[in-house]
C-alpha positions as a printed Julia matrix, in Angstrom:
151×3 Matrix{Float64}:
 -16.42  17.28   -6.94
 -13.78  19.16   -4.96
 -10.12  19.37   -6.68
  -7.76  16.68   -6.91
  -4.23  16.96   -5.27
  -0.91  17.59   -7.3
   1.1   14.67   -5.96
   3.53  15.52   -8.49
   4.77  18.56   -7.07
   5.16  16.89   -3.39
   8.0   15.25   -2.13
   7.55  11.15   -2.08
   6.76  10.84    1.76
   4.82  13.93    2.36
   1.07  12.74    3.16
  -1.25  13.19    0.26
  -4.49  12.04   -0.96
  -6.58  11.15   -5.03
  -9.39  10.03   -6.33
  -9.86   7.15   -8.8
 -12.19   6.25  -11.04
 -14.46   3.03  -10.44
 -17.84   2.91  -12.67
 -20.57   5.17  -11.11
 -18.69   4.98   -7.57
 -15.17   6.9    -6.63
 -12.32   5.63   -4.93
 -10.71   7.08   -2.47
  -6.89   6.81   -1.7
  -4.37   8.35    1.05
  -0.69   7.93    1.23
   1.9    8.57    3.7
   4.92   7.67    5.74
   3.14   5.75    8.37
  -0.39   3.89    8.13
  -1.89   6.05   10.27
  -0.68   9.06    8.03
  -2.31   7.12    5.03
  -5.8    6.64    6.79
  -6.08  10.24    7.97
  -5.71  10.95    3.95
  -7.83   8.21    3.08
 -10.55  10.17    5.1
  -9.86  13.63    3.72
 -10.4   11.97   -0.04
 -13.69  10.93    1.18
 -14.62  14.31    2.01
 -13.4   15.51   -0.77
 -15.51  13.53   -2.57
 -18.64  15.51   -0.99
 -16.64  18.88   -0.6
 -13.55  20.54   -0.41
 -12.21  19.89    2.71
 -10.45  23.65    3.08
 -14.08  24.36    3.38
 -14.59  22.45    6.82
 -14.38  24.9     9.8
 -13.0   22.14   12.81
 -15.39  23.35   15.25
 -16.26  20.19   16.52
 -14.46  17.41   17.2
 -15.32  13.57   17.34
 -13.71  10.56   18.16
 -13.81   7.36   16.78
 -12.28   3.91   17.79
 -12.54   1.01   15.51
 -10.93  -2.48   15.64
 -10.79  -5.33   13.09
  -8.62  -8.19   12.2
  -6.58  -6.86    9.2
  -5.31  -3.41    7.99
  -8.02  -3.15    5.17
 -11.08  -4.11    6.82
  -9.35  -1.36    9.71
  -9.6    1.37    6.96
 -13.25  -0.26    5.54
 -14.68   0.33    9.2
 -12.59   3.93    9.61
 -14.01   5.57    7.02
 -17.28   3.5     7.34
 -17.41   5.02   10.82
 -16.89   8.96    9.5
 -19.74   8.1     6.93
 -22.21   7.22    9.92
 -20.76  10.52   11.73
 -21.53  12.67    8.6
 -24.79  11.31    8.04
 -26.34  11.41   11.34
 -24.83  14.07   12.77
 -25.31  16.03    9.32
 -21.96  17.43    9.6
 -18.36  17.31    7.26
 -14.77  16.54    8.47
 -12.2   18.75    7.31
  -9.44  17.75    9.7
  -8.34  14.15   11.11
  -5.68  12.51   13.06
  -5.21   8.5    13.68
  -3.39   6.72   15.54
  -3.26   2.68   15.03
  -1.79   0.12   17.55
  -2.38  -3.41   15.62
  -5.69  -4.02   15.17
  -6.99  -0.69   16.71
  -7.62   2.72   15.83
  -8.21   5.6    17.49
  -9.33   8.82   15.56
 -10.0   12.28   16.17
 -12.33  13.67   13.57
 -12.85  18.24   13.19
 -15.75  19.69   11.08
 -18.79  21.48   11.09
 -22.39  21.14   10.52
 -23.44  20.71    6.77
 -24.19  24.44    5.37
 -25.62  24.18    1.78
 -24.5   27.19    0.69
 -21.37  27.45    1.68
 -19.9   23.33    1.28
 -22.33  22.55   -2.07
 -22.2   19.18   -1.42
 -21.86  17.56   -4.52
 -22.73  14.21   -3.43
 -23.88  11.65   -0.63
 -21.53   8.76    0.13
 -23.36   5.84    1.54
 -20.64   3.58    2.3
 -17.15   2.34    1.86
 -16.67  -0.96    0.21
 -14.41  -4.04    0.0
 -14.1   -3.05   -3.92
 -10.07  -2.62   -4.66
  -9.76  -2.1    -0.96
  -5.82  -2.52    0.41
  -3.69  -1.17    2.63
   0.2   -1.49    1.73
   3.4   -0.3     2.17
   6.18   0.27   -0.54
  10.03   0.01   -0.3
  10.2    3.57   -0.39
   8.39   3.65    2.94
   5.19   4.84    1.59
   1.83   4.0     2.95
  -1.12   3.33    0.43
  -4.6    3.13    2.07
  -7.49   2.86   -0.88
 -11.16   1.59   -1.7
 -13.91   2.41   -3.61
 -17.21   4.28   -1.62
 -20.67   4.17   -3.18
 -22.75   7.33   -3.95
């Protein structure tokens, strides 16, 4: 598994992203100083569950629009959406920007095709999940976007 972030070390509102433990799964958390911020860290936790995202060359680009009636089940179908991407494409995201208007998000997804030698994958990740999903914001301003994903 690729190497956690030092949030310590990083101002309060500067985007960053962790890992948590969750039984044989991972979770996966961003935070930031907008939502949007929060989801695009969200989604380079999940690829650093697989990889370390510095690793990711953003030769191609994808986009992704998603919609759903709540800010969590918004994340659930974002990063549920770059897990169908990785898998059938057989490629990694290294790079992401979102941009969410209510109930709607539009992303922009860079990577690369998978190359075994050079990413190692260390896992698959087969889906995100409803398990400790939320999406909040603190009264320092910070956004939180989390969930557990299955391997």
């Amino acid at each position: 598994m690729a190497k956690k972030t030092k949030t310590a070390l990083r101002p309060a509102r500067e985007p960053t992203w962790d890992h948590f433990v969750h039984g044989a799964d991972i979770g996966v958390e961003g935070r930031g100083p907008t939502r949007a911020s929060s989801f695009e860290q969200a989604a380079l936790a999940l690829t650093a569950v697989i990889t370390d995202p510095a690793l990711v060359e953003p030769s191609e680009q994808i986009e992704i629009a998603c919609e759903a009636p709540d800010p969590e089940l918004l994340l659930a179908d974002w990063l549920n959406a770059l897990i169908y991407e990785m898998s059938t494409r057989r490629i990694l995201f290294g790079r992401f920007r979102v941009s969410v208007d209510g109930d709607r998000l539009l992303g922009i997804a860079w990577g690369e095709v998978v190359d075994l030698a050079r990413h190692q994958p260390a896992v698959e990740v087969k889906g995100a999940t409803y398990t400790e999903l939320s999406v909040t914001h603190n009264e320092k301003g910070t956004w939180t976007a989390r969930c557990v994903v299955d391997v």
